[in-house]
C-alpha positions as CSV (number, residue, x, y, z in Angstrom):
1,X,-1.9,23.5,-38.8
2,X,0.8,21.2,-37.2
3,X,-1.0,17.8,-37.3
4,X,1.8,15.4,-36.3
5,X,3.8,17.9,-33.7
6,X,6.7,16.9,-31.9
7,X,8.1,17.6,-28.7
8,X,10.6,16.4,-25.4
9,X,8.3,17.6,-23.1
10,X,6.2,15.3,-20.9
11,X,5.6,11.5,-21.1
12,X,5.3,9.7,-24.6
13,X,1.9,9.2,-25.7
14,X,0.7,6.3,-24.1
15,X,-1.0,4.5,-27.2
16,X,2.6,3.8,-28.9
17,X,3.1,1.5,-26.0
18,X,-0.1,-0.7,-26.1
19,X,-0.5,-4.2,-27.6
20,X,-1.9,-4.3,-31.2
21,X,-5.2,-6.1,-30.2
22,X,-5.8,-3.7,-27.3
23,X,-5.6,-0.8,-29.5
24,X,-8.2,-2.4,-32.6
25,X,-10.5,-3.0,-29.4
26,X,-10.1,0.4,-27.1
27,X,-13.6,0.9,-25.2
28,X,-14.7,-2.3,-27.3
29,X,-14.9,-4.9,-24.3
30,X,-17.3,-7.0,-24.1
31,X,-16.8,-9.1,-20.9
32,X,-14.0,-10.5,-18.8
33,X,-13.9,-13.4,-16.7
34,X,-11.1,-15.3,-14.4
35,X,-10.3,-18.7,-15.5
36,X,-7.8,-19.6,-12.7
37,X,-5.8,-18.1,-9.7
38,X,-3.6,-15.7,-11.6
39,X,-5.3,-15.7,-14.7
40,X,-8.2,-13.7,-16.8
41,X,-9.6,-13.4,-20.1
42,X,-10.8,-10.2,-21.5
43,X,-13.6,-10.5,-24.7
44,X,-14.4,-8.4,-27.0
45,X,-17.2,-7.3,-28.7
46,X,-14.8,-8.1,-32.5
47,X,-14.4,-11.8,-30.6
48,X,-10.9,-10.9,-30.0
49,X,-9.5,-12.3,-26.4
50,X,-6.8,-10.9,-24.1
51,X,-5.1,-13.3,-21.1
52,X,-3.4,-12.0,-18.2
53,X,-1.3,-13.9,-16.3
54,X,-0.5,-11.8,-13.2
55,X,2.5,-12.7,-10.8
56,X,3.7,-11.1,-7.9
57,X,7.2,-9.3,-8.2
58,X,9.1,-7.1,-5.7
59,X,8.6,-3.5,-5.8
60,X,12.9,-3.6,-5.9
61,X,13.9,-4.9,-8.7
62,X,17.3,-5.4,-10.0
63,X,18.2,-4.9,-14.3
64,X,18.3,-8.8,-14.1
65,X,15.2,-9.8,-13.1
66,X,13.9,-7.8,-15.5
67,X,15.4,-8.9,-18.2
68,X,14.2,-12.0,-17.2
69,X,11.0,-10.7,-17.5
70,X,11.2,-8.9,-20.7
71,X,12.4,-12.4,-22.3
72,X,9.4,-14.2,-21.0
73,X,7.4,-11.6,-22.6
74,X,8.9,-11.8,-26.1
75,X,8.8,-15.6,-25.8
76,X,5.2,-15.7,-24.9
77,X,3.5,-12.4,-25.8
78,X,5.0,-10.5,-28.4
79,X,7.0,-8.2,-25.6
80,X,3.8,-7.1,-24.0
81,X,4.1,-6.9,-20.1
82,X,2.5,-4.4,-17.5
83,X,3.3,-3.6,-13.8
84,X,0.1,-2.9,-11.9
85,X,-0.1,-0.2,-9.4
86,X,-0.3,-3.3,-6.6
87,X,3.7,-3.5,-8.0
88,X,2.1,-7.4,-9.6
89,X,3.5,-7.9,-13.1
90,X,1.0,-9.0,-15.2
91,X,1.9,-10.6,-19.3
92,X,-0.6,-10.4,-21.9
93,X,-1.2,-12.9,-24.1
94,X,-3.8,-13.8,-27.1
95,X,-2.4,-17.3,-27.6
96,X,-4.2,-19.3,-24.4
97,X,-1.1,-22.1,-24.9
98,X,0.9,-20.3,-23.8
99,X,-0.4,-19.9,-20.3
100,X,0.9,-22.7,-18.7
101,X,3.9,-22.6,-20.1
102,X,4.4,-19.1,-18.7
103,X,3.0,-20.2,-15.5
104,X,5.7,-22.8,-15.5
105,X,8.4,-20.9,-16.1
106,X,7.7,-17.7,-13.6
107,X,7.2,-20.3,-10.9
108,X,11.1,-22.4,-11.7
109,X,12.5,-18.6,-10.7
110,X,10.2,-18.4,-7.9
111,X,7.5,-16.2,-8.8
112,X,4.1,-17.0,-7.7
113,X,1.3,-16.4,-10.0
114,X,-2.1,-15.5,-8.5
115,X,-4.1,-12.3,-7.0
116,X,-7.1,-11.9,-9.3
117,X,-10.3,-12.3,-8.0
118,X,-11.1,-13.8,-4.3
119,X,-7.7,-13.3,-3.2
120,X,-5.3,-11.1,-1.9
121,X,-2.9,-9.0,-3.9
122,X,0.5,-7.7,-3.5
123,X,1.3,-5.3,-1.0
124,X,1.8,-1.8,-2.2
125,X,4.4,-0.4,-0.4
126,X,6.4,2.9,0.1
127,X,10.4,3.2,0.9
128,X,10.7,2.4,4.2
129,X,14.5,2.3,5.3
130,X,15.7,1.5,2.1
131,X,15.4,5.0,1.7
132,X,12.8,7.3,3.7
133,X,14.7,9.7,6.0
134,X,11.6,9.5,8.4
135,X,10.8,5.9,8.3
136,X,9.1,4.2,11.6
137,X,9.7,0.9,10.1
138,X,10.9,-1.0,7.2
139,X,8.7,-1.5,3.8
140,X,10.3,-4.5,1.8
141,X,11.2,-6.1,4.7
142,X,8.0,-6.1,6.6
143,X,6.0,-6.9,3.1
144,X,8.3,-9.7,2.1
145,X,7.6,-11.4,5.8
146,X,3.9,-10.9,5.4
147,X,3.1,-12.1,2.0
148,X,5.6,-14.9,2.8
149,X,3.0,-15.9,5.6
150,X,-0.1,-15.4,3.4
151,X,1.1,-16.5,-0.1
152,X,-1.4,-19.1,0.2
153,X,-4.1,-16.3,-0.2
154,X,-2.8,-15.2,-3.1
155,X,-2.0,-18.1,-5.3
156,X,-5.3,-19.4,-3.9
157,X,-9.0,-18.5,-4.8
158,X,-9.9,-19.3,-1.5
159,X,-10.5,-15.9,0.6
160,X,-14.5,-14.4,0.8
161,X,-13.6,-11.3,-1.6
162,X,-10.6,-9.5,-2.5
163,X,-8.1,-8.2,-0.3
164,X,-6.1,-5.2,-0.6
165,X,-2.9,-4.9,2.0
166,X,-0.8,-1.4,1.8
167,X,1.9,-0.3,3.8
168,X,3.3,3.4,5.0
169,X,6.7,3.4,7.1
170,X,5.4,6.7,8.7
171,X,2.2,9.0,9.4
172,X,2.8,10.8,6.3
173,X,1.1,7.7,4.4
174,X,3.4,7.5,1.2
175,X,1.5,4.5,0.5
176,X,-2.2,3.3,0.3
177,X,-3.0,2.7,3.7
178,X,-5.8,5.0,4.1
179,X,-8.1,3.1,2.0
180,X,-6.6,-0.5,1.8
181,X,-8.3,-3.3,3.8
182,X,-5.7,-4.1,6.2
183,X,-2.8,-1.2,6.6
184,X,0.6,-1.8,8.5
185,X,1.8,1.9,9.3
186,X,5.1,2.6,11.0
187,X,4.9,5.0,14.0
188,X,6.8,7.3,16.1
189,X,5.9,7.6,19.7
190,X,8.5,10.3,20.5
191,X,9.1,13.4,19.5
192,X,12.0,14.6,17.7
193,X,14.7,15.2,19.6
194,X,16.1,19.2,19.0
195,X,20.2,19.8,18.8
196,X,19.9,23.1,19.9
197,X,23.9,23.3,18.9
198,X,24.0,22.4,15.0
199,X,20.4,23.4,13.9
200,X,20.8,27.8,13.6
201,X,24.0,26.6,11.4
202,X,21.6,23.9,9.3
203,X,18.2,24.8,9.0
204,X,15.8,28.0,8.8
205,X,13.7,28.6,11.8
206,X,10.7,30.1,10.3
207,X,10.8,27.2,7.8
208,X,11.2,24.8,11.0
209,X,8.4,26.4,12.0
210,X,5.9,26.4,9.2
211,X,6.7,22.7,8.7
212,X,4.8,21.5,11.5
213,X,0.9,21.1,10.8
214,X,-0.1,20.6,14.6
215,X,1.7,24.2,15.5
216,X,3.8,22.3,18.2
217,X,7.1,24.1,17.3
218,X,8.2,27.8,18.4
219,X,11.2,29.5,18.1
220,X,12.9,29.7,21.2
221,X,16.9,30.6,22.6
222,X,18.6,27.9,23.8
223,X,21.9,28.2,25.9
224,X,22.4,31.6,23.8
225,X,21.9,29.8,20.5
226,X,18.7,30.3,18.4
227,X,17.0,27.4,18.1
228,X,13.1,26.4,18.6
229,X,11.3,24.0,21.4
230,X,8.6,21.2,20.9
231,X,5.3,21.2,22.5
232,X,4.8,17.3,23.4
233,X,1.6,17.7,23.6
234,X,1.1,18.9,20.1
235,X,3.4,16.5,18.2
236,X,2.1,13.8,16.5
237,X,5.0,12.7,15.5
238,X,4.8,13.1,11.7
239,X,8.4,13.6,11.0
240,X,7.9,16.7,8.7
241,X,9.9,19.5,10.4
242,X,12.9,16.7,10.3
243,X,11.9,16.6,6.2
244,X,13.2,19.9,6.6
245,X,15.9,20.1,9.1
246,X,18.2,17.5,10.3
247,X,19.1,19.2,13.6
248,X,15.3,17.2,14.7
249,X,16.3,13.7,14.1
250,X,13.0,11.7,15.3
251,X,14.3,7.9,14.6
252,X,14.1,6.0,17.8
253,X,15.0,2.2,17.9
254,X,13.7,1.5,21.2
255,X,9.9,3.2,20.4
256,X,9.6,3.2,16.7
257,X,6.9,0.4,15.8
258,X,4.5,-0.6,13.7
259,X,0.7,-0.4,13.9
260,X,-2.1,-1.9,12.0
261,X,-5.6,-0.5,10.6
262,X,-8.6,-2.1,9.3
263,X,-11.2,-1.5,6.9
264,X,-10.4,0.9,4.6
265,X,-11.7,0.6,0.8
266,X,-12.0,2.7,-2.5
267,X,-14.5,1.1,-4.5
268,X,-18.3,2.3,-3.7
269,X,-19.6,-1.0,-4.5
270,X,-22.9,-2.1,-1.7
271,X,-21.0,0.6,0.6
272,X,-19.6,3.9,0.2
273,X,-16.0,4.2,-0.2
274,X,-14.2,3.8,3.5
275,X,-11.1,5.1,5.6
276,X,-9.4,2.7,7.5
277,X,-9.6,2.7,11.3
278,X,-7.3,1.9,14.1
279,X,-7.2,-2.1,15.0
280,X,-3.6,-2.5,16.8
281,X,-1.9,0.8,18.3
282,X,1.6,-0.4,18.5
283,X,3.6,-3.2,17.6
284,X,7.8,-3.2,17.9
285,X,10.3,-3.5,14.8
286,X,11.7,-7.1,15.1
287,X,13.6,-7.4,12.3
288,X,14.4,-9.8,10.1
289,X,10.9,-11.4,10.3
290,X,8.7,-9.0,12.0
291,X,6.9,-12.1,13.8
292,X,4.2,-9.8,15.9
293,X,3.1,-8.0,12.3
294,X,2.9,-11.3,10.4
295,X,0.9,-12.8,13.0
296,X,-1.2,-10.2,14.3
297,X,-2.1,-9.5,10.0
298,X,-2.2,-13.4,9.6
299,X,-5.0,-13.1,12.5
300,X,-7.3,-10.9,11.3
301,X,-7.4,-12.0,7.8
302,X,-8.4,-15.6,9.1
303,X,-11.0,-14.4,11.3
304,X,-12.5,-12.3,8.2
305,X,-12.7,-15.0,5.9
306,X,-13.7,-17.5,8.5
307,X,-17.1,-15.0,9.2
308,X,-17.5,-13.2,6.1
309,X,-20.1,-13.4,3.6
310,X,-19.0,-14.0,0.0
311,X,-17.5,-10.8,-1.5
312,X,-17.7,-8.6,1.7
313,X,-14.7,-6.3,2.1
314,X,-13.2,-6.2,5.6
315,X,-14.9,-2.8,6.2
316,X,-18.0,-4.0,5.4
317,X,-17.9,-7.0,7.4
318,X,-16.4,-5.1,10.3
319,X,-19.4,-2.8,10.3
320,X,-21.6,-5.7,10.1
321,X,-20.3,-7.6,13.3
322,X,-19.4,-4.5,15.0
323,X,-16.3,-3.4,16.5
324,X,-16.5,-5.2,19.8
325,X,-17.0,-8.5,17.9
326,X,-14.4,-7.9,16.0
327,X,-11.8,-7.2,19.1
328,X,-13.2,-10.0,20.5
329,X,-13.0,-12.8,17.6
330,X,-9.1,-11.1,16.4
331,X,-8.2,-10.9,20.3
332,X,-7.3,-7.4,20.3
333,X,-7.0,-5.5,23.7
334,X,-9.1,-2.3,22.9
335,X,-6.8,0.6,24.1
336,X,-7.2,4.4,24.7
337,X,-5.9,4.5,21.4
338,X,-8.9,3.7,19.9
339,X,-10.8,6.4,21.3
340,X,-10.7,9.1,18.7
341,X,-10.0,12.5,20.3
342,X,-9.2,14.5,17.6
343,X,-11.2,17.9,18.4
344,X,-12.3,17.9,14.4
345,X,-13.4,14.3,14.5
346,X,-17.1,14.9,14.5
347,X,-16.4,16.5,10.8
348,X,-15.1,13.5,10.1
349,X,-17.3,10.8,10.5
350,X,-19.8,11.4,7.7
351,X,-18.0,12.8,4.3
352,X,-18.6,10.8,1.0
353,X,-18.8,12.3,-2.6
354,X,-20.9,8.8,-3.1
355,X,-23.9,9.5,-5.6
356,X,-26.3,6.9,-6.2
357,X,-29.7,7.5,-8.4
């Protein structure tokens, strides 16, 4: 029997990667606690403690920043770092003078430490136009304006509970936004639009075809070339049959926007887990600063922790107020949007894998 088998296929075993005094105390934990914005200790049950210092970092980041990084880790932690899935860098430590020190030094390169506990942490966030063929929107754009505007929230322990902001740059929902508290999602409003000339030559019909998951596309002869047409009425402007085809570009500068749901959560603590709803149907791209988004995200999450009750989620204290309270206190024109038309939608309102004894 092989006991020590080696192979190049898949990852590396994870456990050749952790700290020495999180692998003598593996399941061992005996308690943590947060000592300050940005920081936590972990105990365990051999007496051992971990610190975390979390900061916020980009979700871009270039060789140098993290070597930068890596160097703060050997000076201060033995070379242990970890990126969370919020894309928050977080250094562990088990020498508590060395905290501040650390502290000091990720804030003279201007990187604020913070999100643990009752605040909010950073935005996870998909490609956006950095990248995404079928982005509505930017992502590290609109993320850098936002957290700009609410930075106070996260190097602050000042908010109810904890907030959790994601962001998608289209309806396919790379990102988290489905179960985050406050989701920016970009959106098309018009369909793609079909060149009937190139797209025989580029793309396979039938595959055109299958792509879409609404059934609004059908082959059809245009001009005497073989193309396909677009029911408007079926299109919900996902962007997948241009995934597939270029000869449907759907980008549109003059109605591609931004819109923001609420509410959304993944934890079933006091409530079953939650999907976000719709809160603000369209909102334009105004780049560099996205000024309607940061305000219109900056509103809601002061009228949350203004009115809610220590460690209620915004789903939770959405449901509490009601909806029409919450239009009224954020200011939020309640639109035909918001009715939810769906012809499925009564299958789902009620669907939870929640079990409580």
């Amino acid at each position: 029997m092989v006991t020590d088998r080696r192979t190049d296929i898949g990852p590396p075993n994870y456990e050749r990667f952790l700290p020495p005094i999180i692998k003598s105390n593996y399941g061992k934990w005996k308690y943590h606690e947060v000592l300050k914005p940005g920081v936590m200790v972990h105990v365990g049950e051999s007496g051992d403690k971990l610190f975390t210092v979390r900061a916020a970092s980009p979700r871009l980041l270039s060789t140098r920043t993290l070597r930068t990084f890596a160097d703060f880790a050997e000076k201060y932690c033995g070379g242990h770092l970890r990126f969370t899935s919020r894309n928050n860098v977080e250094f562990l430590l088990t020498d508590d003078a060395n905290i501040d020190p650390l502290i000091a030094d990720l804030k003279a390169i201007g990187y604020p430490v913070g999100g643990i506990g009752n605040s909010i942490s950073n935005i996870v966030h998909t490609q956006g136009w950095v990248h995404c063929h079928s982005a509505a929107t930017d992502a590290s754009g609109v993320v850098k304006c936002v957290m700009d505007d609410l930075s106070e929230y996260f190097t602050e322990m000042k908010l109810p509970g904890k907030l959790r902001v994601a962001l998608a740059c289209c309806l396919n929902m790379c990102g988290a936004v489905h179960c985050s508290d406050i989701a920016i999602l970009g959106i098309h409003r018009r369909p793609p639009q079909v060149d009937h000339a190139t797209l025989n030559k580029t793309c396979e019909i039938p595959n055109v075809v299958a792509s879409c998951p609404t059934a609004a596309i059908r082959p059809a002869t245009v001009d005497g070339n073989p193309s396909v047409e677009i029911d408007e009425d079926r299109c919900m402007f996902c962007a997948n049959c241009f995934s597939v085809c270029p000869s449907l570009p759907i980008a549109d500068p003059l109605n591609d926007g931004v819109s923001i749901w609420v509410g959304g959560k993944v934890s079933n603590a006091r409530v079953e887990p939650m999907f976000s709803k719709l809160a603000i149907p369209y909102l334009p791209n105004n780049p560099p600063r996205w000024p309607e988004v940061v305000e219109a995200v900056r509103t809601i999450v002061e009228v949350w922790a203004k009115d809610a009750h220590k460690y209620e989620r915004m789903g939770e204290f959405i449901a509490r107020i009601g909806w029409p309270q919450f239009f009224k206190r954020t200011g939020i024109e309640f639109a035909k949007e918001h009715i939810d038309d769906y012809k499925h939608a009564g299958l789902t309102f009620k669907r939870s894998a929640q079990l409580r004894q």
